[in-house]
C-alpha positions, -999 to +999 in steps of 0.1 A: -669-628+238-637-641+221-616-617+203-595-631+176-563-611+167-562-630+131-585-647+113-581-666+078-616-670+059-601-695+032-600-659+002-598-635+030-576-626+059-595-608+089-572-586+112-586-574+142-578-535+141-557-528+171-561-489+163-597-491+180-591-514+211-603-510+236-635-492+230-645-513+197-640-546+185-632-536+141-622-563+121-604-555+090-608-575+058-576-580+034-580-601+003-548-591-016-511-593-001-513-553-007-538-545+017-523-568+048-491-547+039-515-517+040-527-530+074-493-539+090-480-504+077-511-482+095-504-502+123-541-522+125-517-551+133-488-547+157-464-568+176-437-585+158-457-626+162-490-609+146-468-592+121-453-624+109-488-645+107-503-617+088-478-617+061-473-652+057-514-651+050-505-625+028-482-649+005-511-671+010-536-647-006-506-635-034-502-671-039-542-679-044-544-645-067-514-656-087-525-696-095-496-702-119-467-683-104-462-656-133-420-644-131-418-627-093-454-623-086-448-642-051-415-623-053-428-590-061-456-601-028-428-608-005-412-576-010-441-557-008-449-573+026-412-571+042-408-534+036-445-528+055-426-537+085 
């Protein structure tokens, strides 16, 4: 069985919960630049290279909620994301 740490749906981000290794394999789905800093915050994801993956697919998902960039929506993401950490 191949376990994916991250894995980007195209709309969705899917983070494997590290919070339930070893005894289950949980995926957790994030579809809003809030919920992967929810994520990296309870500590589903952790080390400092999965960290930085997940919330540049968080600007990804910011960016695809936020089509026309409206003021410091991808701004307002980004900070959002940074202080998770």
């Amino acid at each position: 069985m191949s376990v994916e740490p991250i894995r980007w749906t195209g709309d969705s981000l899917e983070l494997l919960n590290q919070l339930r290794l070893p005894r289950e394999v949980v995926y957790v789905t994030c579809r809003t630049s809030h919920e992967v800093a929810e994520a990296i915050k309870s500590m589903v994801v952790r080390g400092a290279p999965a960290i930085g993956v997940s919330a540049a697919f968080g600007m990804a998902l910011a960016k695809s909620i936020f089509q026309v960039v409206i003021g410091g929506a991808l701004v307002f993401a980004a900070g959002v994301l940074i202080g998770s950490s």
